[in-house]
C-alpha positions in Angstrom: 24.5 24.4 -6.0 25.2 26.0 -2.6 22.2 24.5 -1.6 22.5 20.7 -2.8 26.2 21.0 -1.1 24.6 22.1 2.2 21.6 19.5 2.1 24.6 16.4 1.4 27.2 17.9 4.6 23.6 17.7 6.9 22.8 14.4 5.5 25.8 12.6 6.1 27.3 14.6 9.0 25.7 12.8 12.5 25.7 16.4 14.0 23.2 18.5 15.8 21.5 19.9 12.9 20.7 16.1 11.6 19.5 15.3 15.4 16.9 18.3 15.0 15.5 17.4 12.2 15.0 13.8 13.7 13.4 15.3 16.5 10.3 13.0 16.6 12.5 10.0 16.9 14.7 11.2 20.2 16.9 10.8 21.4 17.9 9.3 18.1 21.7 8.8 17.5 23.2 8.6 13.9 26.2 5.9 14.8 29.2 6.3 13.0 29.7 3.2 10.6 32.3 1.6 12.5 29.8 0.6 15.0 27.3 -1.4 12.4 28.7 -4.6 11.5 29.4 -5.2 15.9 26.1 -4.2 16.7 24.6 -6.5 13.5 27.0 -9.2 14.8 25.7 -9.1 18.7 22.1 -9.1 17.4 22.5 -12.1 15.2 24.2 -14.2 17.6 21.4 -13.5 20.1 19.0 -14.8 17.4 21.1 -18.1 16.9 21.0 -18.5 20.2 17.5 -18.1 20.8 16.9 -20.1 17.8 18.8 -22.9 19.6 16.8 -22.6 22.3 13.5 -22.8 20.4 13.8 -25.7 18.8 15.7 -27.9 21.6 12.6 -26.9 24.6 9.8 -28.4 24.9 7.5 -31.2 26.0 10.5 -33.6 23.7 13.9 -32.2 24.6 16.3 -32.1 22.1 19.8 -31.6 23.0 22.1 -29.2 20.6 24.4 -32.1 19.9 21.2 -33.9 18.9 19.9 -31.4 16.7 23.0 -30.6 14.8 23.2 -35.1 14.4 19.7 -34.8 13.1 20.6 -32.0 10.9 23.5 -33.5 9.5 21.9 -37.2 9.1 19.7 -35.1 6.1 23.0 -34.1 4.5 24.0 -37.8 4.6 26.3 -37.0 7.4 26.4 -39.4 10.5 27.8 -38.2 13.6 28.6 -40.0 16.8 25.5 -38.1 19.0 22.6 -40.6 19.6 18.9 -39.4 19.5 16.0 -40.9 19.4 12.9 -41.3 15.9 11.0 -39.4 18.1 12.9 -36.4 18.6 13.9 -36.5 14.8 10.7 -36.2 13.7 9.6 -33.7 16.4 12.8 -31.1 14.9 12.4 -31.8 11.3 8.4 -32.2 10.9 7.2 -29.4 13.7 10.1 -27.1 15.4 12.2 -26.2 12.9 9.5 -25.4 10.4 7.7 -23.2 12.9 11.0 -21.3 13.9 12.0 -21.0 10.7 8.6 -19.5 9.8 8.7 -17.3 12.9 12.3 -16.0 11.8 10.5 -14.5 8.5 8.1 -13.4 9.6 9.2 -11.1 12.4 11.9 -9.9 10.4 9.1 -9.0 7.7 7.0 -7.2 10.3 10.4 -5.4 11.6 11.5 -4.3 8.6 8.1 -3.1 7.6 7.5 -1.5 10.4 11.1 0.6 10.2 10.0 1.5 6.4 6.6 3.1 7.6 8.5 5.0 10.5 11.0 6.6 8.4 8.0 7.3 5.5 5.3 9.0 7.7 8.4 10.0 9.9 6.9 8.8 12.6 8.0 6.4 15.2 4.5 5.4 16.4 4.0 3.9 12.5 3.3 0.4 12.6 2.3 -2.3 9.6 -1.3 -2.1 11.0 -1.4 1.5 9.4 -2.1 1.0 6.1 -5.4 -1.6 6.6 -2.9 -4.6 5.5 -3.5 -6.6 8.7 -7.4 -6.1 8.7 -7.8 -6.4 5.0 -6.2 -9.9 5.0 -8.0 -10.4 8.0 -11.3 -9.7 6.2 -10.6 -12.5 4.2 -9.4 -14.9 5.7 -12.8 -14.7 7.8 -14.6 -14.5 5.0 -12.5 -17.6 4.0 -13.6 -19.3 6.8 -17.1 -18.3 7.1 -17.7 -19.8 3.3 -15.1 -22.1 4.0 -17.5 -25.4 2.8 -18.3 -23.8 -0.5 -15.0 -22.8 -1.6 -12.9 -25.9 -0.2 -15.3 -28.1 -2.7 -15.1 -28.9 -6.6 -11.9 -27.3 -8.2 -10.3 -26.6 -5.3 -11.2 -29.6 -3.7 -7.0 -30.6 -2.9 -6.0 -27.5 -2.2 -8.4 -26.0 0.6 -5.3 -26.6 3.2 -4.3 -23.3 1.2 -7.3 -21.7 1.4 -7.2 -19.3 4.4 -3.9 -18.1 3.8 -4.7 -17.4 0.1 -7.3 -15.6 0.8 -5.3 -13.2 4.0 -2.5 -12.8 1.0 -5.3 -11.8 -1.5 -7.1 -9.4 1.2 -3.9 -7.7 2.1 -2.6 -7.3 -1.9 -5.9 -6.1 -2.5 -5.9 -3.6 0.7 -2.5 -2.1 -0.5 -3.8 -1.7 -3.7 -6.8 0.5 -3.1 -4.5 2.4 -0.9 -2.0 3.6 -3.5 -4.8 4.2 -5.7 -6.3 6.7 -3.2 -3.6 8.2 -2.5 -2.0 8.9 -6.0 -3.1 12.2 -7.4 -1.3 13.3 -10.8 1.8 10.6 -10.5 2.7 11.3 -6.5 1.7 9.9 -3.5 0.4 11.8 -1.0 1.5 10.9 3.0 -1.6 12.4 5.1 -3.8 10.2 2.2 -1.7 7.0 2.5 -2.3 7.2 6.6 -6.3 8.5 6.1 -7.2 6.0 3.5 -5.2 3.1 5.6 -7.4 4.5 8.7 -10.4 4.2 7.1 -10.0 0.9 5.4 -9.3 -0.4 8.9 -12.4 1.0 9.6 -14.6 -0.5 6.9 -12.8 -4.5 7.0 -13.5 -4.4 10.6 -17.0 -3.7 10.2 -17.2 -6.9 7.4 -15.5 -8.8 10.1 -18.2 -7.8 12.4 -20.9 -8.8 10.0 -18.8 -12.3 9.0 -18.9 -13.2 12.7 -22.3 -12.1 13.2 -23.4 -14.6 10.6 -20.7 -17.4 11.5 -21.3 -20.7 13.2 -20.4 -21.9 16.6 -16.6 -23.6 15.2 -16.4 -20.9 12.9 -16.2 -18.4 15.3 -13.4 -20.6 17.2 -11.6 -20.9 14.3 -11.8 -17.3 13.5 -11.3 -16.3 17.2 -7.8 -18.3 16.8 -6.5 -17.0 13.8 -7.1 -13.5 14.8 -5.1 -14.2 18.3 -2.0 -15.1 15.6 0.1 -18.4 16.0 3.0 -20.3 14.3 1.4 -23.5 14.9 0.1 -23.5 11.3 3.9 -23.8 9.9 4.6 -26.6 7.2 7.7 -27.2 5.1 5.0 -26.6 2.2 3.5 -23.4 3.5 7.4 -22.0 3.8 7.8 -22.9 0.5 4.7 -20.7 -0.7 5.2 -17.1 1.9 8.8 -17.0 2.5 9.4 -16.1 -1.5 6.4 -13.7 -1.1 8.1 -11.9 2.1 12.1 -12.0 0.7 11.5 -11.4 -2.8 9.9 -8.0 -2.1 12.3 -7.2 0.3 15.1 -7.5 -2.7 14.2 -4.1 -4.3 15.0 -2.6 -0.9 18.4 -3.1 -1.4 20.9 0.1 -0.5 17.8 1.7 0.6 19.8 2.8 4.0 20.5 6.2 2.5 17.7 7.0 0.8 15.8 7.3 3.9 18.3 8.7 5.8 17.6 12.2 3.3 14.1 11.4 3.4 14.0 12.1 6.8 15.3 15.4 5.9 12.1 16.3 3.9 11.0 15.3 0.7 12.5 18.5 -1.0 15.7 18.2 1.0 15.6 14.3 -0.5 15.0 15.3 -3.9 17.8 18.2 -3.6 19.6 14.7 -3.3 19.1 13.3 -6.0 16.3 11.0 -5.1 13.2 9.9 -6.4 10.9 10.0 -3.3 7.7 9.2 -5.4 10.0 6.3 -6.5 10.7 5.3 -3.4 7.3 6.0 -1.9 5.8 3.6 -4.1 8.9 0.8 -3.8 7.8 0.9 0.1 4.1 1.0 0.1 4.2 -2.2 -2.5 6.8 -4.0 -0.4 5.1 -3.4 2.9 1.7 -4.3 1.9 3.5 -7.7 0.0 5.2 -8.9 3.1 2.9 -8.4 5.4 -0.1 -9.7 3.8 2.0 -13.0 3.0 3.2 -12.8 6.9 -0.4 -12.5 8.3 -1.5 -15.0 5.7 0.1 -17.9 7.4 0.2 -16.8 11.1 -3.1 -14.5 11.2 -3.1 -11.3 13.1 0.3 -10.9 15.5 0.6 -7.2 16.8 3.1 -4.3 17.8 6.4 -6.4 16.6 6.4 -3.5 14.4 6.3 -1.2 16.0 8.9 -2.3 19.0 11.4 -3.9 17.5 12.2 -0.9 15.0 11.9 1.7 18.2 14.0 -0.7 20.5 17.1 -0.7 17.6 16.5 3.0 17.3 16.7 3.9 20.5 19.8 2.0 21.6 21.5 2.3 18.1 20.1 4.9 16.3 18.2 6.3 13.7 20.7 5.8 10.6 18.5 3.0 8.5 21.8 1.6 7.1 22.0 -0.1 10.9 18.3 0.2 11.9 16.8 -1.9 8.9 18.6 -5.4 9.5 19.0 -5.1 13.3 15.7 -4.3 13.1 14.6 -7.4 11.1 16.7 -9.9 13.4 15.4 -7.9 16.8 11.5 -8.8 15.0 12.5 -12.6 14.7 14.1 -12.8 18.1 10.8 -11.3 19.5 8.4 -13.6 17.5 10.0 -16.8 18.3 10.5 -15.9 22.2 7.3 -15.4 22.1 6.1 -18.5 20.6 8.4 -20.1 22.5 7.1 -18.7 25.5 3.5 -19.9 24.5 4.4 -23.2 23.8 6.2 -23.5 27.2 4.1 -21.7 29.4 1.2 -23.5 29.9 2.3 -27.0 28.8 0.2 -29.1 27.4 -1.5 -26.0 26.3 -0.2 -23.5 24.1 -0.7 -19.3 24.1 -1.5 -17.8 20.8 1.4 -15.6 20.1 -0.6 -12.5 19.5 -1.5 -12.5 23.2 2.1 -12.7 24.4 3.1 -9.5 21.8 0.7 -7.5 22.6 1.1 -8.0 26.4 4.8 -6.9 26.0 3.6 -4.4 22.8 1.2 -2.8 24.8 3.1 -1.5 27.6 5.7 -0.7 25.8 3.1 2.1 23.5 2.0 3.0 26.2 5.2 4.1 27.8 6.2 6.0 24.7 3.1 7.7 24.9 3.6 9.0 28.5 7.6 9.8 27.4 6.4 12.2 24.6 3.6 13.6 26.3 
């Protein structure tokens, strides 16, 4: 009893003893809650604003009078702001699908990235860990490289939702052999989840290899592409088939704030609490390996938003994952559409695939953490 009562003062105290045992995060803070909802508030204003911004710029400019008229015209609600066919068409049939897409699926890679940090305890932990990213990448060239057999006979009017099928399939399928290698008599192992996610990196990249030894000349641009990652791909109907697949999961991590927070602790300390960290093991290895194969399936491979976006909130605001899960999911959309709005700016007529752009900012960034800790 004495020692339950000790574990729940260290767990909810934001004092010294909690900072210690969050050493591999400092300087990590644990706010106090007052500080949440202004923080949350600041965050999400800079993400309507950049939102804003995103689908106004561009080789058509759209004033924001103009795209709250065109807006509201789909509501049946005329307002006195002219603007032209070609600008309504440009907001409803390309921008605001591909923001829209970007907004889900940064927050999904944020958000999946903060749940790996606080399960390995590790801030370097990143949604590329667990193989996701190259298993759906495995198949989506594979996809591609067979692309004529499989886009024929029963799935002759539905090829357009080939690729991403198969990247959703690859990475379900990934996250699956994972937990299976790493459950030994009803728990998961940690050191496994990270050894067998290293190795199935290992082995998809090697079938990638092979797939683009044995692909054609467009082939290999088209896979060359996808694995540089870009929104350009974003439909009204391919929103209506990953977003479900990225939120839904993210529903059974509601009121997971706390949990973490204990896990932090240890997993004894955690279960001391009250909490079932096998439970909760599995609930995040599922969910990351769901959201992030549906994100990759649509946009291919986009790097180190993951990784960033969770250590930027955690080092500003702190470690306490009641804050550090949703600022870190609207940090990861403001990153991915800045970015895509940098590559569709930058170069005009041209565009930058967004993977280039995050992993020129990602990169650094890793690299300065590096030399920090050394």
């Amino acid at each position: 009893m004495y020692e339950t009562a000790r574990i729940r003062t260290i767990v909810n105290r934001s004092g010294s003893a909690t900072r210690r045992r969050l050493g591999s995060f400092a300087p990590a803070r644990l706010l106090a809650i007052p500080f949440r909802k202004p923080a949350i508030a600041i965050l999400a204003a800079v993400l309507a604003a950049v939102v804003i911004l995103a689908v106004g710029v561009g080789a058509v400019q759209i004033s924001v009078p103009q795209i709250i008229a065109i807006i509201a015209s789909k509501a049946g609600i005329t307002l006195p702001f002219a603007y032209e066919a070609q600008q309504e068409s440009v907001l409803m049939a390309i921008r605001l699908p591909r923001v829209l897409l970007g907004l889900f699926v940064g927050a999904g890679l944020a958000v999946s990235g903060a749940l790996l940090q606080g399960l390995f305890r590790n801030p370097l932990a990143d949604p590329g860990l667990l193989g996701v990213s190259s298993g759906a990448a495995f198949f989506a060239v594979l996809a591609i490289v067979l692309g004529d057999s499989v886009s024929s006979g029963a799935f002759a009017g539905y090829s357009h939702f080939g690729l991403p099928f198969a990247a959703f399939a690859g990475g379900s399928l990934t996250i699956a052999c994972v937990y299976l290698i790493a459950k030994r008599h009803g728990s998961l192992d940690t050191a496994t989840i990270l050894l067998a996610g290293i190795a199935i990196n290992a082995l998809a990249s090697a079938g990638i290899g092979l797939l683009i030894f044995a692909a054609d000349d467009a082939q290999l641009r088209t896979i060359t592409f996808w694995n540089l990652g870009s929104l350009a791909g974003a439909t009204w109907q391919s929103l209506l088939v990953v977003v479900p697949l990225m939120v839904l999961p993210l529903l059974f991590l509601r009121n997971i704030g706390r949990q973490l927070n204990a896990l932090m602790l240890g997993d004894a300390e955690a279960e001391h609490l009250g909490i079932d960290t096998e439970r909760l093991k599995r609930r995040m290895i599922l969910v990351v390996g769901l959201v992030v194969g549906a994100g990759v399936s649509i946009t291919g491979m986009i790097g180190f938003v993951g990784l960033v976006a969770p250590h930027l909130v955690r080092l500003t605001l702190g470690a306490d994952h009641r804050t550090l899960l949703p600022a870190s999911a609207i940090l990861g959309a403001v990153l991915i559409i800045g970015a895509d709005l940098v590559g569709r700016t930058a170069v005009a007529p041209a565009e930058l695939p967004i993977g280039v752009i995050t992993a020129a900012v990602g990169a650094p960034f890793f690299l300065w953490m590096l030399l920090r800790k050394r």
